[in-house]
N, C-alpha and C positions, 0 to 999 in steps of 0.2 A: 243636927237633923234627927239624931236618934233619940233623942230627946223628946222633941216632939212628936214623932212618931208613935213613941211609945205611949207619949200622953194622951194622941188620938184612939189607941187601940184600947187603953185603956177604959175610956169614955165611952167608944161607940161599940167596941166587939164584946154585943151582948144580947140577948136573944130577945129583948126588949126593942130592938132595932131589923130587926129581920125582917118582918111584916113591911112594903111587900117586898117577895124575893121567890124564883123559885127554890132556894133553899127550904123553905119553908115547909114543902109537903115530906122531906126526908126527915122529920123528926117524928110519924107516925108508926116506923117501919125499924122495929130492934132487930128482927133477923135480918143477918148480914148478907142474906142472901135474894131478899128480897128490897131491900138499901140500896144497893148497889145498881139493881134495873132500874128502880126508882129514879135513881141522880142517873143514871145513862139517857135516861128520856126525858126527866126533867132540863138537862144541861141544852140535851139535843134542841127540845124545846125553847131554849131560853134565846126567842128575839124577836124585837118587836116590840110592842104596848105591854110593858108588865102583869095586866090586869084581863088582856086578853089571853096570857101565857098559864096564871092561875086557873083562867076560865076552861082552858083547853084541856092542861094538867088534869082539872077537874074530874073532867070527861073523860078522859083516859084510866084516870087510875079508880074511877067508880066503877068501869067494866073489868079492871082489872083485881079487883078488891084488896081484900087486907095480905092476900098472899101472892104477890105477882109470880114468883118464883113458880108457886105450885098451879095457880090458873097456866101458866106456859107448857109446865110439866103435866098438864089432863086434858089439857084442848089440843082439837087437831089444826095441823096452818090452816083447812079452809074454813075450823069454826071462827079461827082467829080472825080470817079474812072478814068472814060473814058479819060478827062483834061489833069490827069497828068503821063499817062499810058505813059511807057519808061524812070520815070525821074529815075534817080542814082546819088547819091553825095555817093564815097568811099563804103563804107558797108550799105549803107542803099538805101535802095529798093522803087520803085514808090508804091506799096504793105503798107509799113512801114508808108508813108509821108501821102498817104491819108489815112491811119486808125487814123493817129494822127489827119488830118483836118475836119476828121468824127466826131471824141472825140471834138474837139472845138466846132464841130456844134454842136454837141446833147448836151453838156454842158451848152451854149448859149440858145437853147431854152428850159432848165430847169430854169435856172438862170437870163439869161440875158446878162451876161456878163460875163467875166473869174475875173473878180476883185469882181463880188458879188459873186463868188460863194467859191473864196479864203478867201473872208470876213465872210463868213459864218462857217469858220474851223478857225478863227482864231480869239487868246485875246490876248489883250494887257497885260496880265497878266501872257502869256507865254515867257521865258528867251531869246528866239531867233524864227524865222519864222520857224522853224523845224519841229515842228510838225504840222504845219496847211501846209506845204511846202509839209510832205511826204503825209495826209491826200488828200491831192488838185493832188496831183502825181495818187494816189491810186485812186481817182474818172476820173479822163480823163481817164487813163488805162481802167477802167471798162467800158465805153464807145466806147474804141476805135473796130472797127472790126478786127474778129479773125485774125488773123496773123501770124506766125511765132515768128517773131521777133519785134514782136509790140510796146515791150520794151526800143527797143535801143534808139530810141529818146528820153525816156521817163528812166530816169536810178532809180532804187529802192534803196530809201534813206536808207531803214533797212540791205541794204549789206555791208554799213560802206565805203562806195567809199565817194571821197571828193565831184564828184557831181558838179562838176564847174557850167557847163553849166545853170543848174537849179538857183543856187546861181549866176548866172551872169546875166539872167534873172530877179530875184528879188532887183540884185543890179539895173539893167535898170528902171524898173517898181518904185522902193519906193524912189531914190536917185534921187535927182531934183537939180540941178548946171549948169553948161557951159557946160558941157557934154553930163549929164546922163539926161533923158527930163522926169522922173517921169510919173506920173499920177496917182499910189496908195500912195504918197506921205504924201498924208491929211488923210489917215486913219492907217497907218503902218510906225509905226517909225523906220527911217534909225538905230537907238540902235538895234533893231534885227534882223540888218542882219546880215550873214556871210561871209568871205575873199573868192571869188570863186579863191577855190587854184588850181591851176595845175602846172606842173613841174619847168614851170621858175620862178612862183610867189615863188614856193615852196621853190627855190633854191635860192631865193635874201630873205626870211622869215627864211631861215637856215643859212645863211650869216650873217641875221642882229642880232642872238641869241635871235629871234623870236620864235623857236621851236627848241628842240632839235631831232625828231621823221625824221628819214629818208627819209620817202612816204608819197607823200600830200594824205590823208585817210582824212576822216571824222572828225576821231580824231585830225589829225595833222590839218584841217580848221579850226575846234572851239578853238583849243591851239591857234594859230594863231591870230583868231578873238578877244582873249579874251587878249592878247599883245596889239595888237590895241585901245582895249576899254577902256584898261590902259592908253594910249595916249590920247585918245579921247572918253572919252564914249557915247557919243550922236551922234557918226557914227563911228562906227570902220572900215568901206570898203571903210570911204574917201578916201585913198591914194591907193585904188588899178589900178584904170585906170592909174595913173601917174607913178607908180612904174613897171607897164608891159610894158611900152612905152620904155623900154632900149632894153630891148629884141624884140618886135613888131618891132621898127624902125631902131633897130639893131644902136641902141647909144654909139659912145666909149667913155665910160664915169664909170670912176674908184668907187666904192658904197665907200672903204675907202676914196677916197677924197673927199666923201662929207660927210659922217658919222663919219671919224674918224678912229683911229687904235683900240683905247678903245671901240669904240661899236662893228667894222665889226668880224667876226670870222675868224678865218686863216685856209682855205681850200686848 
């Protein structure tokens, strides 16, 4: 299987393949400190119609411009409010986007930065980013302004949901390749991240007798992750951008012919 895996990442994990994604808007943003909000909102963002998620992206980081970092650091919350007053991407609310852009702010100027402040909840001596991942979740919330729904961007790691978005985030931020453009790279090893599962990664991870657990849960990420690290221990989430590219680009391309009859599952 490793074999093959590798032959797919090879192939596909190439910036030639990105398009679409919202990975995509994270390669316009070299300060690490405007990167980082960047994939916190894009990740947040990322559900739904890919094409509605660019459109929205758009929108967001045009009022945001080339320095989200420093727009955060010179507007006040209620210019903030005022900015993005009328935006909506599917269920989430102009309400929802700046309570989370307020949590950035006020995190930033405790911290500094979203990466000192993730470093600050997190040891290299914990099994996987999960707990510094929900810790870091649990302080923006606390930050963010009252809300309703304050949460939906923002999903609570103790309800046992697999939590993609967040994990697709971390995989952006700590994985540094052709793809994924890092910048927490040199303090958080790619060994603890997790497979940001969602239904199609789920369903080609059920395929390959990667898990046998029905619904990509939390549970069924870490079984996942923990197949992978069998493969590969020193990055178990290498092959996930290259394994969702079947489904994203919509590739007709058979998983038994390239794995085999003795690996794929018969569904």
């Amino acid at each position: 299987m490793k074999t093959a895996l590798d032959k797919i990442y090879e192939q596909y994990n190439l910036p030639e393949f990105v398009h679409p994604d919202p990975l995509e808007v994270l390669y316009s943003y070299n300060e690490l400190r405007d990167r980082e909000i960047v994939a916190l909102l894009a990740s947040s963002l990322a559900y739904g119609n890919v094409k509605q998620i660019l459109k929205s992206l758009a929108i967001v980081l045009g009022c945001l411009g080339q320095k989200p970092y420093g727009y955060l650091q010179t507007h006040s919350e209620d210019s903030i409010n005022e900015t993005f007053k009328g935006f909506k991407h599917r269920f989430t609310t102009d309400a929802e986007l700046t309570a989370l852009l307020i949590g950035i702010k006020r995190i930033a100027e405790v911290f500094g930065d979203l990466k000192t402040c993730f470093l600050s909840l997190y040891s290299p001596d914990h099994e996987t980013v999960l707990p510094a991942l929900s810790q870091f979740v649990e302080m923006l919330r606390s930050q963010m302004t009252d809300t309703p729904s304050a949460s939906s961007l923002l999903p609570d790691l103790k309800k046992g949901s697999a939590c993609k978005r967040l994990h697709l985030f971390m995989r952006w931020m700590v994985r540094c390749d052709e793809v994924d453009p890092g910048g927490w790279h040199d303090d958080i090893s790619a060994s603890k991240l997790i497979v940001p599962l969602d239904v199609h990664m789920h369903r080609i991870c059920h395929t390959l007798k990667l898990t046998d657990l029905k619904q990509p849960s939390l549970r069924c990420a870490l079984e996942v992750t923990e197949a992978f690290r069998r493969i590969i221990p020193q990055d178990p989430v290498r092959y996930d951008f290259s394994l969702t590219r079947f489904g994203i680009r919509k590739l007709c391309i058979s998983l038994e012919d390239i794995f085999g009859k003795g690996v794929v599952r018969v569904v």
